[in-house]
C-alpha positions in Angstrom: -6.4 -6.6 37.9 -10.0 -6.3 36.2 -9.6 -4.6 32.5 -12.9 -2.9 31.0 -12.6 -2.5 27.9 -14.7 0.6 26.3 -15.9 0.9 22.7 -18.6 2.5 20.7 -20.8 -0.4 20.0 -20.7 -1.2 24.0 -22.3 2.2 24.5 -25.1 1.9 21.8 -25.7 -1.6 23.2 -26.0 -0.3 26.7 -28.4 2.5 26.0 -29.0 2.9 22.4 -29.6 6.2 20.9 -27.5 7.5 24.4 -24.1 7.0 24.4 -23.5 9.6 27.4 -25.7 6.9 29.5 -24.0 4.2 28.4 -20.5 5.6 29.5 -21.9 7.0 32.3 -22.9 3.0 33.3 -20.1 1.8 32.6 -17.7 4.5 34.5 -19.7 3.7 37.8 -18.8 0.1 37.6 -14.9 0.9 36.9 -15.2 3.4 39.9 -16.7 0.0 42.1 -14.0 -2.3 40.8 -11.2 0.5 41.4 -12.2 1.1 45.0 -12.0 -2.4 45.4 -8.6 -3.3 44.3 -7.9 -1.6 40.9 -8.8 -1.5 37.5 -7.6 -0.5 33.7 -10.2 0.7 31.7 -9.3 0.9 28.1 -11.1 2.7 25.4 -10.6 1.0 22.0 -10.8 3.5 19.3 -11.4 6.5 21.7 -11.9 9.0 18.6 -15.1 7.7 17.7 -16.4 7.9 21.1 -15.1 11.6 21.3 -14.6 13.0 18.2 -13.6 16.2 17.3 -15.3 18.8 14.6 -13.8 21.8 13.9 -15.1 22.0 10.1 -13.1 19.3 8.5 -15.2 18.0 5.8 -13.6 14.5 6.7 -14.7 14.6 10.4 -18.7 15.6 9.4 -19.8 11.6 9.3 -18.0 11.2 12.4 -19.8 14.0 14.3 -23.3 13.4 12.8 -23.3 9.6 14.0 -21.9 10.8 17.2 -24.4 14.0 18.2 -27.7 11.6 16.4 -26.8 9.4 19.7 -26.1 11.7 22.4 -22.3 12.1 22.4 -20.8 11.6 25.5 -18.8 15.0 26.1 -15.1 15.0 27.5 -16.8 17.1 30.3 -19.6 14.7 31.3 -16.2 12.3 31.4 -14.3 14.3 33.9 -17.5 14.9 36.4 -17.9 11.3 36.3 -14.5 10.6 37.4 -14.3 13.5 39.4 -17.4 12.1 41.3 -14.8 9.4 42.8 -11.8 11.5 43.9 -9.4 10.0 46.4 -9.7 10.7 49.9 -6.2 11.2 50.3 -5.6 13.9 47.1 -7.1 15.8 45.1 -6.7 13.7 42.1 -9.3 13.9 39.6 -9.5 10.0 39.1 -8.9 7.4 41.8 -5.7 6.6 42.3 -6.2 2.8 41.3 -7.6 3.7 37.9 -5.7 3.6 34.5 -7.1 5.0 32.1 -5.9 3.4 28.4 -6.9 5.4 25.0 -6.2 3.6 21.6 -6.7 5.3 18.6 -5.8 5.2 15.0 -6.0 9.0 14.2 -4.9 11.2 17.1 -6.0 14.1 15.2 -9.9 13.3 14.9 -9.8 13.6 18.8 -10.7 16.2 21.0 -7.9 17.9 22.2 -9.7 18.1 26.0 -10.4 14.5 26.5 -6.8 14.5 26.2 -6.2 15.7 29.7 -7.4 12.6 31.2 -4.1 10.8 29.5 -1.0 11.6 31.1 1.6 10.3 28.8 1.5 9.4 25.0 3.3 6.5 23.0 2.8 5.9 19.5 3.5 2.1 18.1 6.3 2.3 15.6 6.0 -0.1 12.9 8.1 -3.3 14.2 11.8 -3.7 12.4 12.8 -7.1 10.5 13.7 -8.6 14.2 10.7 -7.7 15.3 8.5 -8.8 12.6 10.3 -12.0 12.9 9.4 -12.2 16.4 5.6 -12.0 16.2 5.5 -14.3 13.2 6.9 -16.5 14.7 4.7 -16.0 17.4 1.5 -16.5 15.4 2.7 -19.6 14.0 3.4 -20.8 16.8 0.2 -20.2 18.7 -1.4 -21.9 15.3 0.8 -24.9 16.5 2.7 -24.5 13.7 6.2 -25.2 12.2 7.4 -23.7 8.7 9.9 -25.9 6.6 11.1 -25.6 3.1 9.3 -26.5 0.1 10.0 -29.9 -1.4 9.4 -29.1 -4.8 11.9 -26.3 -4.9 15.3 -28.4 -4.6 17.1 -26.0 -2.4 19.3 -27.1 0.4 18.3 -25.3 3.7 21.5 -23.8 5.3 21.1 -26.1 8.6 20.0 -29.4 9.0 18.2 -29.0 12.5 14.9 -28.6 12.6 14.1 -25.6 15.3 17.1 -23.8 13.6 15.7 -24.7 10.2 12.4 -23.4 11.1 13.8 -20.2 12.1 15.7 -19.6 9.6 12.8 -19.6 7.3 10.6 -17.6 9.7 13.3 -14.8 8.9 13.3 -15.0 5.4 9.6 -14.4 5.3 9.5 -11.8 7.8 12.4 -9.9 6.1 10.4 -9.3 3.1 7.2 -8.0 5.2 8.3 -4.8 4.5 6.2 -2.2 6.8 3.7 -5.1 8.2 1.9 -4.4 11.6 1.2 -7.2 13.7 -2.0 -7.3 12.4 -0.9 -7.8 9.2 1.3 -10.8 10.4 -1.4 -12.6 11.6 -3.3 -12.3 8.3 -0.1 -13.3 6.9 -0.3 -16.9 8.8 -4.5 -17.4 8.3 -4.0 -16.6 4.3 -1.1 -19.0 4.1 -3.0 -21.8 6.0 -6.0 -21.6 3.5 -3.2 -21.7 0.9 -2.3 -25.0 2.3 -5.4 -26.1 2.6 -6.1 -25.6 -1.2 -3.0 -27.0 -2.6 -1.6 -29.4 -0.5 -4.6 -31.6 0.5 -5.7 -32.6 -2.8 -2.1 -33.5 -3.8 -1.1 -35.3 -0.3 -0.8 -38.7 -1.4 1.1 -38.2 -5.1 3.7 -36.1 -3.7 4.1 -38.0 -0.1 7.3 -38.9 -1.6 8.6 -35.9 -2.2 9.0 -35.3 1.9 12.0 -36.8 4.0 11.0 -39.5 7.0 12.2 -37.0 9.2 8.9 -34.8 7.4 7.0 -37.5 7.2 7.4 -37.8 10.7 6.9 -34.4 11.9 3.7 -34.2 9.7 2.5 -37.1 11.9 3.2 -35.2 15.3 3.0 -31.7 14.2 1.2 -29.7 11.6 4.1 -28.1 9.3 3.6 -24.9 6.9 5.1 -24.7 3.4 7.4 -21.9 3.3 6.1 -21.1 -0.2 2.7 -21.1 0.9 3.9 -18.4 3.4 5.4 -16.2 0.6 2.1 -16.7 -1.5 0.4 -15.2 1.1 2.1 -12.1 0.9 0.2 -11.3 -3.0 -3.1 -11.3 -0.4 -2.3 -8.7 2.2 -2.6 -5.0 2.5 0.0 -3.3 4.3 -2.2 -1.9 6.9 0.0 1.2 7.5 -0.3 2.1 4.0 -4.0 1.6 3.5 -4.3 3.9 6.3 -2.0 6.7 5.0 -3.7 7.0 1.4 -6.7 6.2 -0.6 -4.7 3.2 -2.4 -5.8 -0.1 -2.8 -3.5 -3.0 -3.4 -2.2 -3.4 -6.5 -2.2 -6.6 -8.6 2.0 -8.1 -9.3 2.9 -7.1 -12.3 6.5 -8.5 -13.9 8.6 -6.9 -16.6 7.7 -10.2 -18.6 3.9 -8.6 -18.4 4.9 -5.3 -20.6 5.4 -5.2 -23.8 8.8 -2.7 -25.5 9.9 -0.5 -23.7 13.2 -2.3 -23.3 15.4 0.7 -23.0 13.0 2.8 -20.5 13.2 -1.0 -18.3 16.6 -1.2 -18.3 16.9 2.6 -17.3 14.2 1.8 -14.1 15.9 -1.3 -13.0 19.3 0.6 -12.9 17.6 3.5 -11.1 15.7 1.9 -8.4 16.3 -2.3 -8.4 19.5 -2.2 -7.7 19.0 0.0 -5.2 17.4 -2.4 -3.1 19.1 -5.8 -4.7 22.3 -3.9 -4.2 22.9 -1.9 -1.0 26.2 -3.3 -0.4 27.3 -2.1 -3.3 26.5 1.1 -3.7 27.7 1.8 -0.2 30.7 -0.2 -0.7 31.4 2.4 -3.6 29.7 5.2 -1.7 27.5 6.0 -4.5 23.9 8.0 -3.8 21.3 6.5 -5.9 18.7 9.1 -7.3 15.8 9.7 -4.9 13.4 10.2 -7.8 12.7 9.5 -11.4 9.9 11.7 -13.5 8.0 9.1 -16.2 7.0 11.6 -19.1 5.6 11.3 -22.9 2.5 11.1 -24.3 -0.8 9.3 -22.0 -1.3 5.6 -22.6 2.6 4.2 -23.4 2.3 2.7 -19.9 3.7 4.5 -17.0 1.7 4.0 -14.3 2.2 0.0 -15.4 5.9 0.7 -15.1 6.0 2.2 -11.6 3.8 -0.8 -10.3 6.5 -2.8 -11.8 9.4 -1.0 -10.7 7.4 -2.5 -7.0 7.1 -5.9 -8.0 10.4 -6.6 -9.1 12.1 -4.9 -6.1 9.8 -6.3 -4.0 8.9 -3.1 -2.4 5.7 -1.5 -0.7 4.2 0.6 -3.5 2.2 3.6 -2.5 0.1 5.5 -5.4 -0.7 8.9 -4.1 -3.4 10.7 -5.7 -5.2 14.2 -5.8 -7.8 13.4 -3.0 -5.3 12.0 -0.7 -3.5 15.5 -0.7 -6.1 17.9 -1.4 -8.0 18.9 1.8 -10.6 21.3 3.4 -8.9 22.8 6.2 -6.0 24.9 6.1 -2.9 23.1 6.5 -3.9 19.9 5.9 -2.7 19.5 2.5 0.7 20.1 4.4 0.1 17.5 6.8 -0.9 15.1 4.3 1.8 15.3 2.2 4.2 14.4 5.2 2.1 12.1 6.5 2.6 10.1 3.3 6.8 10.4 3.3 6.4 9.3 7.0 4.7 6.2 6.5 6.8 5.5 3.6 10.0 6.2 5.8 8.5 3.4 8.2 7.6 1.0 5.3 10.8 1.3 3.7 11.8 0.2 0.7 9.0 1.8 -0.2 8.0 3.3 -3.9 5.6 6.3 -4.0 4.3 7.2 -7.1 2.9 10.7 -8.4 0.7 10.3 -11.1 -0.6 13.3 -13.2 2.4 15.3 -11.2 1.2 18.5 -13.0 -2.0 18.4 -11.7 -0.9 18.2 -7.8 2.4 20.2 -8.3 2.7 23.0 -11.0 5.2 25.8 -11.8 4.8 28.5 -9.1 3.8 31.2 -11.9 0.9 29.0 -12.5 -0.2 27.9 -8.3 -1.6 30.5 -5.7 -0.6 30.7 -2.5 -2.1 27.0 -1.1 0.0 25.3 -4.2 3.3 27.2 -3.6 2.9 25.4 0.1 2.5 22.3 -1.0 5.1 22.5 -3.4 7.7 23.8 -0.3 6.1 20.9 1.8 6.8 18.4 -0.8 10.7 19.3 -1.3 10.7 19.4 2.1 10.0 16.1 1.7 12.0 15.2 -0.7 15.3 16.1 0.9 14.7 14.3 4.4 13.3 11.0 3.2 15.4 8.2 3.6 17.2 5.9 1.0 14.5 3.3 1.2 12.2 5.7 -0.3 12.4 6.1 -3.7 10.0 9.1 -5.6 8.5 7.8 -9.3 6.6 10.8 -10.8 4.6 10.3 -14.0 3.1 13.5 -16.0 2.1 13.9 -19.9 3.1 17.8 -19.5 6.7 17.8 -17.5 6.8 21.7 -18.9 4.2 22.1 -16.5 5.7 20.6 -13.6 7.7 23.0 -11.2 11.4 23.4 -12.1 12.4 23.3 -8.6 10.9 19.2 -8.1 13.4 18.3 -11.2 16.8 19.7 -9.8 19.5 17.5 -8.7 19.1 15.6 -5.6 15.3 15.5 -6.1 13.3 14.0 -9.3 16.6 13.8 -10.9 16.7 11.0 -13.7 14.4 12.3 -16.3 12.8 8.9 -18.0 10.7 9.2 -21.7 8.3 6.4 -22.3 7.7 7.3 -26.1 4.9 5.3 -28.0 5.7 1.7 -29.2 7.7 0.9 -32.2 6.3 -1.4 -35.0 8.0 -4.6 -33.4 7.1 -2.9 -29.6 3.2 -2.8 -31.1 3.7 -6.7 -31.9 5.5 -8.1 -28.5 2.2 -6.1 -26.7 -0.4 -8.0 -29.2 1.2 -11.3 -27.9 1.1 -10.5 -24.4 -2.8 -9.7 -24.5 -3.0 -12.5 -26.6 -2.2 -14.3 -23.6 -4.8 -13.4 -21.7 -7.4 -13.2 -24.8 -8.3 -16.3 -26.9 -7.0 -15.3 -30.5 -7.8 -17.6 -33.6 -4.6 -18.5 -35.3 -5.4 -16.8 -38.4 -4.6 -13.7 -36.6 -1.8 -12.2 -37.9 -0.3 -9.7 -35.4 2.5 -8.9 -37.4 -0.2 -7.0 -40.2 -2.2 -5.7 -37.4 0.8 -4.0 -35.7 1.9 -2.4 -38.8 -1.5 -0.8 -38.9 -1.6 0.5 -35.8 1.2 3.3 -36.5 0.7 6.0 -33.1 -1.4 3.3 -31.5 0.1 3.4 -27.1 -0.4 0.3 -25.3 -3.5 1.4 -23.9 -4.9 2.2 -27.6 -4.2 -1.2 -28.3 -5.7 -2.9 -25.2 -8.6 -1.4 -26.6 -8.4 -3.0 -29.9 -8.4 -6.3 -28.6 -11.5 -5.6 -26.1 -13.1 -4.3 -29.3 -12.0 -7.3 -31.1 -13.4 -9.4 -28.6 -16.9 -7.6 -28.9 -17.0 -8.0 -32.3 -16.8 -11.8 -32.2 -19.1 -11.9 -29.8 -21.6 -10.6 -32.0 -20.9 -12.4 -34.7 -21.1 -15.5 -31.8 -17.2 -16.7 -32.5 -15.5 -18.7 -30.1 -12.6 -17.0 -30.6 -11.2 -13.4 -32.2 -10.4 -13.7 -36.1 -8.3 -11.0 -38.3 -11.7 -9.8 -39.5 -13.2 -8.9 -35.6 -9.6 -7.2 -35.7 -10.6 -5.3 -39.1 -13.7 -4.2 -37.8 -12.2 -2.7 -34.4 -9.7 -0.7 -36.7 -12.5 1.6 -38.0 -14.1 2.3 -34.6 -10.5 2.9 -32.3 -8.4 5.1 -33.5 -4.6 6.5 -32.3 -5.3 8.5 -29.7 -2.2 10.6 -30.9 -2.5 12.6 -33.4 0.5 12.5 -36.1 0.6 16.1 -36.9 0.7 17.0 -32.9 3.3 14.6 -31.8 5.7 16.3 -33.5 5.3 19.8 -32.2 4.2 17.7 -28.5 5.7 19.4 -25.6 7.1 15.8 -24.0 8.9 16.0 -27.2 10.5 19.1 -27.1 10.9 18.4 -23.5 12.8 15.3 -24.2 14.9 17.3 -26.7 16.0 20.2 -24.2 17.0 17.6 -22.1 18.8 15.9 -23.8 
């Protein structure tokens, strides 16, 4: 059976500036090859051929492109097809015509092209099996076979090589957390260019490394380095998740990469990390982990660092939700945004979504009219049905603001104050962005964290960038303790001594206490 496939560029190509003609064209030849024996005609992204407008601010773009080219109506659709009714019903298409829509976003379509579409099935995103499946799938078509690393001196559990290969193919595809197919595939072209990179420059002084049995199977058949596969990983999106919110991917970043905060880690990797490292466990014990944690204190101790390493090191999706991905134009939107998110993060489980600047999207009731008292109800809503891969990380620099009713038990539960560095805290960060900064080693961090009393992390991130100009105009090679004198007169604490002590995150963290 013939399949036509339909999309917006076919139409401009057809007849540009008239997209009506071109579907019009294209319709009469799928009426031709359907009366001759049948056909499936498919329309690839069938919202942007008809779009709907009803005001949304989102859907304008969408609409103007469409109408500046003659937008082919879901009307002018059905007389086409109605043109070609069956002899033998009264069928408004032939008989021997499918009609396929794809779409990303069901609701940017018009509800009457609809009609046409008899039944609707939405693609879940696949389980571990299944993700298994289709990577192994894409290797293979790649003619492909993934074996263990030879650097890494692990025994594989089996000795046979389509068992081993397997086996490996698993392991990857259990950590995909939440991929699409899509995103497998990307998977499998970013590991090969990994490969590419590392392994052919290095072929001949680590030949040895590999078993004859490798040897010979690299002779035969191309072979993927595990590693190389998990690498890859760092490069890809989740497409789901890209989709649901605004966020782009975020950069790993290890506990080894923050500075202090020892006591607020150790809190985080009780609260959420073992979670996920021990599921067993808790339901062995039949213990319910917290479902959220609120990150409060004062702005630049390094919260939203801390939730994208609460990801990393549980090897989670991580999902950043901020104001414009809730806040919309048309009534009830805001609603469906908010669930949208704890949807997709139910499906990409273990999943962390963080709330930063929680006051701003959710306030006390007293304080929120009648469009933030819905969002807060849609969010508790939310809250209470998610599942226990989904774990809630709030951040906020006023939790007195926050809505009482998000911080009860069951909810944002575990109530977690990042305070400003200590004096040795202030020193461990100075090494850490020494790491990434060349410093001369006359720098003596131990003197400059002692003068940096209220300095956050971030204050100090930007003592070293103003370190670094410094010696760049005095044209050093490197920053010396007098670059780092001269940045001490221009930044300053951005905590005031006198206000931290009547703050409200303090006397939040007393009252809770």
């Amino acid at each position: 059976i013939p399949v036509v496939t339909v999309t917006i560029s076919d139409l401009a190509l057809l007849a540009p500036g008239e997209l009506a003609k071109g579907l019009e064209t294209i319709l009469n030849n799928a009426n031709k090859l359907a009366s001759s024996g049948g056909v499936v005609v498919v329309f690839d992204n069938v919202e942007l051929i008809f779009a709907k407008y009803d005001g949304d601010e989102s859907l304008k773009q969408v609409f103007r492109t469409t109408v500046q080219n003659a937008r082919p109506s879901p009307a002018m659709m059905q007389d086409i097809l109605g043109s070609h009714r069956s002899k033998h019903g009264q069928e408004r298409i032939l008989p021997r015509m499918l009609l396929i829509g794809l779409t990303k976003e069901e609701r940017l379509l018009d509800p009457l092209i609809r009609t046409l579409f008899d039944e609707t099935s939405e693609l879940e995103i696949p389980t571990p099996d299944e993700r298994a499946v289709i990577l192994n799938a894409c290797i293979s078509l790649r003619r492909l076979r993934v074996v263990p690393s030879p650097t890494t001196g692990s025994s594989p559990a089996t000795s046979n090589e389509r068992d081993l290969h397997h086996e490996l193919v698993q392991k990857v595809a259990g950590k995909c957390h939440g991929y699409l197919p899509a995103d497998l595939d990307v998977l499998c072209s970013h590991a090969i260019r990994i490969s590419q990179r590392t392994t052919a420059p290095h072929q001949q002084q680590e030949d040895h490394l590999y078993s004859d049995a490798q040897k010979q199977q690299q002779q035969a058949h191309q072979f993927l380095d595990v590693q190389h596969l998990l690498g890859a990983m760092q490069h890809v999106h989740v497409s789901a998740l890209r989709q649901s919110t605004s966020a782009q991917k975020v950069d790993p970043v290890p506990w080894s990469s923050i500075g202090g905060l020892d006591q607020v880690k150790a809190t985080l990797e009780e609260s959420v990390i073992w979670l996920y490292k021990h599921q067993a466990s808790f339901a062995r014990l039949g213990i319910t982990p917290s479902k959220g944690i609120l990150l409060y204190g004062p702005p630049g101790t390094g919260k939203t660092m801390l939730a994208k390493a609460v990801a990393t090191e549980s090897e989670a999706n991580f999902m950043a939700i901020s104001i414009p991905d809730l806040i919309k134009g048309e009534v009830g939107e805001s609603e469906k945004a908010v669930a949208r998110i704890f949807r997709t993060a139910s499906r990409c489980s273990p999943c962390v979504v963080f709330l930063d600047e929680l006051e701003a999207m959710f306030g006390t009731r007293e304080s929120s009219g009648g469009f933030g008292k819905q969002l807060i109800s849609q969010l508790l809503l939310d809250i209470d049905d998610c599942g226990p891969g989904v774990v809630i990380l709030a951040a906020t620099n006023h939790p007195e603001m926050v809505d009482s009713s998000i911080l009860r038990p069951g909810r944002l539960d575990r109530l977690v104050y990042v305070p400003p560095p200590t004096k040795p805290e202030r020193e461990a960060i100075l090494r850490i962005l020494g790491q990434r900064t060349k410093f001369a080693p006359t720098v003596n961090l131990e003197l400059i964290s002692d003068r940096t009393n209220n300095y956050t992390g971030a204050d100090l991130k930007a003592l070293v960038r103003q370190a670094g100009l410094a010696a760049l105009k005095a044209s050093r090679n490197s920053i010396h303790q007098e670059d780092f004198d001269v940045a001490l007169q221009d930044v300053k604490p951005s905590i005031d001594p006198f206000a931290a002590l009547t703050a409200s995150w303090r006397t939040f963290s007393i009252a809770k206490t």
